[in-house]
C-alpha positions in Angstrom: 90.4 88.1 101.7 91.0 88.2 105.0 92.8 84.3 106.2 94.1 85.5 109.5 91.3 84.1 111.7 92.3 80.4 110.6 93.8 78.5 113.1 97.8 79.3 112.9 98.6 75.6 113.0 96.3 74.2 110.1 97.9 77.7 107.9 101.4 76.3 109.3 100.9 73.1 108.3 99.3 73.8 104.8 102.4 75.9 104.3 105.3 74.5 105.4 103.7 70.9 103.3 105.5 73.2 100.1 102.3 73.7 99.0 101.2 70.5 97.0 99.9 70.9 93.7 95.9 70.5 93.4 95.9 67.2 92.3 98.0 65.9 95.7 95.1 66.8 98.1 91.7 66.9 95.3 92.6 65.2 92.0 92.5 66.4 89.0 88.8 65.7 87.9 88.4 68.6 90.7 89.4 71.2 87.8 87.6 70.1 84.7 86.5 73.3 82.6 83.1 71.5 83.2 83.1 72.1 86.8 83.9 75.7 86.5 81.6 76.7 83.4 78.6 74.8 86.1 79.0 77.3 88.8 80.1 80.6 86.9 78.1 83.3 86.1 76.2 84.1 82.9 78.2 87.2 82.6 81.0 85.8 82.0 80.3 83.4 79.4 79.1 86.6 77.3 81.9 87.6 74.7 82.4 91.1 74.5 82.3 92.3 70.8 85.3 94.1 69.6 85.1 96.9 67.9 87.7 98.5 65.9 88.7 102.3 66.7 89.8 104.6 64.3 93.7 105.6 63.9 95.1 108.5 64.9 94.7 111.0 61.7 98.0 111.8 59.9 99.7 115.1 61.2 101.5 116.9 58.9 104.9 115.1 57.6 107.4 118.2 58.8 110.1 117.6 55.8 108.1 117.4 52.8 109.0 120.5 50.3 105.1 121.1 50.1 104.5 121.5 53.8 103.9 125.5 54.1 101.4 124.9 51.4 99.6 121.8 53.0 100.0 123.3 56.3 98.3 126.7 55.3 95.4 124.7 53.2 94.9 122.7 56.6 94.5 126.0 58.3 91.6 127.7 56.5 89.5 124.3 56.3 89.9 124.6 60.3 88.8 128.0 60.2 85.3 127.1 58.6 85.0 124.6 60.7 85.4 126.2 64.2 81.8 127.2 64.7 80.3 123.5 63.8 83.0 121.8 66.1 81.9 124.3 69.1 78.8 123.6 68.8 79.0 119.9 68.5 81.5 119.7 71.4 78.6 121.7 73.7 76.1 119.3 72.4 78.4 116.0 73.6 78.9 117.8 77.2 75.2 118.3 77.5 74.4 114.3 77.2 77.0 113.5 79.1 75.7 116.0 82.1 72.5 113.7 81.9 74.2 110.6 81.7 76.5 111.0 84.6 74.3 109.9 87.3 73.1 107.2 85.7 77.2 105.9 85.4 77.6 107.2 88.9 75.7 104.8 90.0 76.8 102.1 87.8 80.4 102.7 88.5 79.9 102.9 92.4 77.9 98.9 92.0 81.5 97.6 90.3 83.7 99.6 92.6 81.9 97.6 95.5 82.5 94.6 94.0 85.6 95.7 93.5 87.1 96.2 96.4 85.0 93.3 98.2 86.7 90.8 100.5 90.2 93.2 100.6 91.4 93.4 104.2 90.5 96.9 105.8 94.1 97.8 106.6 95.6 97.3 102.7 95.2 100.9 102.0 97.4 101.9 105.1 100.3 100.2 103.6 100.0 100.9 99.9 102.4 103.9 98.9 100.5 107.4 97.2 101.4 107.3 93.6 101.5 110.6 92.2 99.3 111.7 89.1 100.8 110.8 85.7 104.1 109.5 87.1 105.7 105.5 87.3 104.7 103.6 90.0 104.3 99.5 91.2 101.6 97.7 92.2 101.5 93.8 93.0 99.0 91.3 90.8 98.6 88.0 92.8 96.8 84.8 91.2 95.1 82.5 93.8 94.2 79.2 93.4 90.6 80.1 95.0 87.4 79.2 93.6 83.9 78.0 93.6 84.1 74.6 93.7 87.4 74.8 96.5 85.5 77.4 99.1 83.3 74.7 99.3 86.3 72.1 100.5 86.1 71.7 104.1 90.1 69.9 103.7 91.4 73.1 102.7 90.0 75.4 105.5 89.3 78.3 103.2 93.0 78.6 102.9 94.2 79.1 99.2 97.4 79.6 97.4 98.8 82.9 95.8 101.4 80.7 93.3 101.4 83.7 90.8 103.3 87.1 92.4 104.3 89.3 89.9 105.7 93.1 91.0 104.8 95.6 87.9 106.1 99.0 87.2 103.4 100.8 85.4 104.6 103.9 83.7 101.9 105.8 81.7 104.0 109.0 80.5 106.4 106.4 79.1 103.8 103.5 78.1 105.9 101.1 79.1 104.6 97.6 81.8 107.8 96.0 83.1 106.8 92.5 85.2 108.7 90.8 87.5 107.7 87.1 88.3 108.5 86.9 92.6 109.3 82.5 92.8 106.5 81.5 94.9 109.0 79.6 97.1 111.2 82.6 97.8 111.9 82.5 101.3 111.3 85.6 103.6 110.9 86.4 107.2 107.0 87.5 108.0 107.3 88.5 111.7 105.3 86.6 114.3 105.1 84.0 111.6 108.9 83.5 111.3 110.6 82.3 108.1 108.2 81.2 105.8 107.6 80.9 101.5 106.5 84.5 100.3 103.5 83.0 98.6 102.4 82.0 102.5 102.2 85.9 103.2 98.6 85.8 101.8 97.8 83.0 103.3 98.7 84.4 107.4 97.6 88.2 106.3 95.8 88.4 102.8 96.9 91.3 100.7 98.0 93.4 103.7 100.9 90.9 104.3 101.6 90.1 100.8 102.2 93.6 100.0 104.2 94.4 103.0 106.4 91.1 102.1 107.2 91.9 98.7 108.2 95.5 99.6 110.4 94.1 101.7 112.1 91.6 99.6 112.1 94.0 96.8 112.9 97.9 98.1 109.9 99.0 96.2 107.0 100.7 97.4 103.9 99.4 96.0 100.8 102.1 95.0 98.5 99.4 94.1 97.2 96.0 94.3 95.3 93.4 92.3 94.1 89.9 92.8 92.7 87.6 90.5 91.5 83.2 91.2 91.1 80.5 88.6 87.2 81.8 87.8 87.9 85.2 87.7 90.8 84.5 85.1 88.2 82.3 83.4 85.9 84.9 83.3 88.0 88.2 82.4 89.3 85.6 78.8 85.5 84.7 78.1 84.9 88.3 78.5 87.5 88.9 75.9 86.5 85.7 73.7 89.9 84.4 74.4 93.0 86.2 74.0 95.5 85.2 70.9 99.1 83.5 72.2 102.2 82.5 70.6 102.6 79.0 72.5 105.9 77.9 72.9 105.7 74.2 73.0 102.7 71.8 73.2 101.4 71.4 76.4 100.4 68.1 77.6 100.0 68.0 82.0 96.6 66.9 83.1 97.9 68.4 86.8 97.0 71.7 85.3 93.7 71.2 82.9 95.0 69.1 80.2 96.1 69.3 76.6 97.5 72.9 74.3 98.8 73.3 71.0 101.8 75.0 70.0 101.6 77.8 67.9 100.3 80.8 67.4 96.2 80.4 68.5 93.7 82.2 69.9 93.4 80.3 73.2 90.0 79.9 74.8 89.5 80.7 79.0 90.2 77.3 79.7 93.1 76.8 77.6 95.0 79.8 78.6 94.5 78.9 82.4 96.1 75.2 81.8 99.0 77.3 80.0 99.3 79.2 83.0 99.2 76.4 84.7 101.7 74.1 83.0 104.6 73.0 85.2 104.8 69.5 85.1 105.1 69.7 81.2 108.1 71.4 81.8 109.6 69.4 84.2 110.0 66.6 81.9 111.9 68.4 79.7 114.2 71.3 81.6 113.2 70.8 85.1 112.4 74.1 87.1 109.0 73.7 85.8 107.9 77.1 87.9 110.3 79.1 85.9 108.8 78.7 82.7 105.2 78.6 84.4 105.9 82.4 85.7 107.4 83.2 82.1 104.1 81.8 80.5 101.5 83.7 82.5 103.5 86.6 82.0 102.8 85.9 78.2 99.3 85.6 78.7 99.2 88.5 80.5 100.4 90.5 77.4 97.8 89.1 75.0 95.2 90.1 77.7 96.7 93.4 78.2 97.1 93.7 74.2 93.2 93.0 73.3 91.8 94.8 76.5 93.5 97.9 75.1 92.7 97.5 71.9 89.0 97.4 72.9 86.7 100.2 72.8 86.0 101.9 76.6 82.5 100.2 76.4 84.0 96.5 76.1 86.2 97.5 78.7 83.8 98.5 81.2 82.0 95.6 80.3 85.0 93.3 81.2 85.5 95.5 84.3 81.8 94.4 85.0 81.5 90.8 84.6 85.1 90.3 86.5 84.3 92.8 89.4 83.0 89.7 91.4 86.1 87.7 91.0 88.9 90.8 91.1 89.9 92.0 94.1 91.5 95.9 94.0 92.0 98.6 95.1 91.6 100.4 92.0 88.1 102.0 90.9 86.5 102.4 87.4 87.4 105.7 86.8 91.3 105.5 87.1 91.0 102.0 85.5 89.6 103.7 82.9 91.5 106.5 82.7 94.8 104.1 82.9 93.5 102.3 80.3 93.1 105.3 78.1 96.9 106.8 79.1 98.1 103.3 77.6 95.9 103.7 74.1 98.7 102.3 71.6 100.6 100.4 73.7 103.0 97.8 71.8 103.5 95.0 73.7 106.5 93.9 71.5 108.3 96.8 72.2 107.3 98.7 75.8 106.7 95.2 77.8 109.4 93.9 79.5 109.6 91.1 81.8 111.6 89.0 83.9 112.4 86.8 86.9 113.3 87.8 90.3 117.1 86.4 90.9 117.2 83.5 93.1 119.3 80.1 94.0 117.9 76.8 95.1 118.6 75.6 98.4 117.3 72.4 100.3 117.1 72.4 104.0 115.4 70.8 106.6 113.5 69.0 104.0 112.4 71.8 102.4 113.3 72.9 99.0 113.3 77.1 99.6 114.7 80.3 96.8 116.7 81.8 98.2 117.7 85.9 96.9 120.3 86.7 95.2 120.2 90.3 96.4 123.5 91.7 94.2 121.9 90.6 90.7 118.5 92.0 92.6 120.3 95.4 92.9 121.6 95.3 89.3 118.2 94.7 87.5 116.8 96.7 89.9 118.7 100.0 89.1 117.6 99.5 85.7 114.3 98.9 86.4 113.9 102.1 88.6 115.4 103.8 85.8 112.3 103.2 83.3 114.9 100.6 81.7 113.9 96.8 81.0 115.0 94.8 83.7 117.9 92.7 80.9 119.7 94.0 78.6 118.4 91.4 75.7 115.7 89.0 75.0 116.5 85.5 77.1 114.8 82.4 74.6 114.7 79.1 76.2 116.8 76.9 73.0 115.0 74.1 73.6 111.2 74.9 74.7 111.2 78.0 73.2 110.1 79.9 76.0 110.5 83.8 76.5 112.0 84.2 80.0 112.9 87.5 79.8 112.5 90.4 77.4 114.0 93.6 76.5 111.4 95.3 74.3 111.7 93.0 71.2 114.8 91.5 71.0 116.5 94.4 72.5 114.8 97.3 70.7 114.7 100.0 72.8 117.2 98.3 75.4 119.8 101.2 75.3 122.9 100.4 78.2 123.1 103.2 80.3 126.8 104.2 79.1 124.6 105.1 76.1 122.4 107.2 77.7 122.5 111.2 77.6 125.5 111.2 75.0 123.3 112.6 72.2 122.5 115.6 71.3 120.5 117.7 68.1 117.0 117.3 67.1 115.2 114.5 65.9 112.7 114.7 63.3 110.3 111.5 63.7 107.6 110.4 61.5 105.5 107.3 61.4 105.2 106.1 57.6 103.8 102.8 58.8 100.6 101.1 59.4 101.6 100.9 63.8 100.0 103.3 65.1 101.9 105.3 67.4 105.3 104.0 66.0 106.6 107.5 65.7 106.1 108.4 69.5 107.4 104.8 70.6 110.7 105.5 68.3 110.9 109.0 70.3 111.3 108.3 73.4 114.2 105.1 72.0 115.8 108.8 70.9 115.2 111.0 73.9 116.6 108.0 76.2 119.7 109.1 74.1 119.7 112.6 74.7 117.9 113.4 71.4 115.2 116.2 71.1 112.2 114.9 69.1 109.4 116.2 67.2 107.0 112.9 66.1 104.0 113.0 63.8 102.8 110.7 60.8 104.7 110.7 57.4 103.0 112.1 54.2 102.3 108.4 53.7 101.8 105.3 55.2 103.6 103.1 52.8 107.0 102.9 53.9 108.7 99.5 53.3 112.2 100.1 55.3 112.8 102.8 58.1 114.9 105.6 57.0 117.3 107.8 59.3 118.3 110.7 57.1 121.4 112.7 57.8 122.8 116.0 56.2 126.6 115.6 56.6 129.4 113.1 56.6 130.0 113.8 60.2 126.3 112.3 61.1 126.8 109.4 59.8 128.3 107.7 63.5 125.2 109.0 64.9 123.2 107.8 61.9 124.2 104.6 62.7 123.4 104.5 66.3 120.2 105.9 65.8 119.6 103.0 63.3 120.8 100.4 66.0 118.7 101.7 68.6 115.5 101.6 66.6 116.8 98.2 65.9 115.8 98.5 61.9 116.1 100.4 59.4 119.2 101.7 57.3 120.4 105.3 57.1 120.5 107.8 54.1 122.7 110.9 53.0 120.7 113.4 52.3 121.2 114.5 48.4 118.3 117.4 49.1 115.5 114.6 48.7 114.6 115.6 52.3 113.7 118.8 54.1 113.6 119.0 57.5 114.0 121.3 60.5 116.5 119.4 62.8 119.5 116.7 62.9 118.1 113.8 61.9 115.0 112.8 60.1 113.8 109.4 60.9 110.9 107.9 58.7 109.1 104.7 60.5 108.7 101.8 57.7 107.2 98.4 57.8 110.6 97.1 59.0 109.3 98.4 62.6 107.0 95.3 63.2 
């Protein structure tokens, strides 16, 4: 979205006004869910059915005494079966030979779409991200929409109030996001000392990126953008996205009336929530703080049931969004990232924060000022692959996540922890989270632990085990236990057999 060919002194003036909420300069009638459901698209409104996909099939448990039998059994049925599964894997490649023009063409209609309305220069300043490894890109939310390009009093200028910097890490599966305060003040060239969330407004996503690189000493791979019927859209796509809601929202500024509680939030319910900072300022004050910390929430629930979904629904939401997201992603590696991230826990491997900052008031402006040592701190960890605290930070008296750790600290291992292990760890999942045995792994191999991870012989595990073989272990044992963050260990009588150090057994503790 290109806003550089707006007169510099109506920008400067929209800017420096601290960016009023919508209902200082339209009212709030201007947002009803009525008005937006009237001008959106029929694709939208379309709920994508869910469908379930299957687990992953249990591996061999590794300790059990009956393994060389089970494992030799296992071996023959794959012999008979070689021929049929060559032949049915030749028969899927021939299909998909037809079929791939036909998605060609598909894909190259939403990639289009896509990458519509991004400036021309945005791909000159994002960084190359290599194949397979960590990397950041920036997700903006504007206030853009239908019914506001259409306002002649705001001049086609609109607001990016949502910043958030993500590391994406697929090898890992881990999303860590870092809510940028909107009035974090940084110097943008020509345009001197202005709000960060002003860089989209002088230079679209070109300046936005090259100002949050800057502020942050990141180098950002990728960019997203997302306005108010685009967010509408990608939850209808969904048919709405389920949210633990911290208090009871009541601030007709941003769309009205939620419910606390857990609830599966409806498109226009989940944008008031993201919305929400009056509600908040009656209560705590610093109503953008817990704004930032709730659309990061209701990011995870969308992230959660888009990756849940089968690759159909998700091309689907891919397709009735394209008009409204701005990227500079195509299908295939949205797709293929997508597929990298199959059995991501969100409660475990999604960590977020705030960007560290102090208020100041000057020149009757209120700004956010860096606090570039704590920056450097969280940071470090952050770079590392680490989440950006070292524990879950809980509002006391909204309830309101600011920060996490990977539930309640699971996972958060201090650096002085790190790489003072040693031995093998035998891993297997005897719950019903699938891919609870990897996730525990790499808890272990952030230790120094070896791992080998698989499914259990059963899936009915009440608590997590950590088995050890001698009364020297049992330090270890312990610190295995703590790091898993549940569980209780076991001396090994000759119950178990395993090949290595340890044997951890996942249980339904693990949720």
């Amino acid at each position: 979205m290109g806003n550089g060919d707006l007169p510099d002194q109506r920008i400067s003036d929209y800017v420096a006004s601290g960016y009023a909420e919508p209902s200082d300069y339209r009212g709030a009638e201007a947002f009803s869910a009525d008005r937006y459901r009237d001008r959106s698209d029929e694709g939208y409104n379309e709920a994508a059915q869910q469908r379930a996909y299957s687990p992953t099939p249990n591996a061999s448990d590794g300790y059990s005494v009956s393994d060389s039998r089970a494992r030799y059994a296992a071996a023959g049925k794959r012999r008979r079966r070689k021929r049929r599964i060559t032949a049915a894997v030749v028969a899927v490649m021939a299909v998909a030979a037809i079929a791939i023009g036909v998605v060609t063409g598909f894909f190259g209609t939403i990639n289009n779409a896509l990458h519509s309305g991004l400036d021309s220069s945005l791909w000159s300043v994002l960084s190359k991200a290599n194949a397979g490894e960590p990397f950041y890109m920036l997700l903006l939310g504007t206030d853009e929409s239908a019914d506001r390009q259409d306002d002649e009093e705001l001049g086609g200028v609109f607001r990016s109030d949502t910043i958030i910097l993500t590391r994406v890490d697929p090898k890992e599966q881990t999303l860590t996001m870092i809510s940028i305060p909107r009035d974090t003040q940084v110097e943008l060239g020509e345009y001197g000392t202005q709000k960060i969330n002003a860089a989209h407004a002088f230079g679209g996503a070109t300046l936005a990126v090259q100002a949050v690189e800057e502020l942050t000493g990141l180098p950002i791979s990728h960019y997203a953008e997302i306005d108010f019927d685009g967010f509408i859209g990608l939850v209808d796509t969904l048919g709405g996205v389920e949210v633990d809601v911290p208090m009871a929202i009541d601030d007709e500024d941003a769309g009205g009336h939620v419910d606390a509680g857990l609830q599966t939030l409806n498109s226009w319910q989940a944008l008031t929530l993201c919305r929400a900072r009056n509600a908040y300022e009656e209560v705590v004050g610093d109503g953008d703080l817990y704004r930032a910390a709730n659309q990061r929430l209701v990011l995870g629930a969308i992230v959660k049931k888009i990756l849940a979904s089968d690759p159909a629904t998700m091309a689907s939401a891919i397709n009735s969004c394209a008009q409204y997201v701005k990227t500079d992603f195509n299908v295939n590696e949205i797709l293929d990232l997508a597929n990298q991230f199959r059995g991501f826990d969100t409660d475990t491997s999604f960590y977020t924060a705030v960007y560290p900052v102090t208020s100041e008031y000057t020149d009757d402006i209120w700004w956010d000022i860096s606090i570039d040592e704590e920056w450097e701190t969280m940071k470090a960890r952050i770079e590392q692959g680490l989440p950006p605290v070292t524990e879950d930070i809980i509002d006391p008296t909204t309830g309101t996540i600011l920060a996490t750790a990977g539930g309640s600290g699971r996972g958060s291992v201090e650096e002085k922890d790190l790489g003072t292990h040693s031995g093998l760890v035998v891993v297997r999942n005897g719950s019903n989270f699938e891919g609870a045995a990897a996730k525990a792994a790499k808890i272990l191999e952030k230790m120094g632990f070896k791992t080998d991870a698989a499914n259990a012989d059963s899936l009915d595990y009440e608590e997590t085990l950590v088995v050890y073989n001698s009364s020297g272990q049992a330090k270890e044992a312990n610190e295995i236990s703590q790091a898993l963050g549940c569980g209780s260990t076991f001396y090994n009588d000759g119950t178990y057999a395993y090949e290595g150090d340890f044997l951890v057994v996942i249980g339904a503790d693990w949720g």
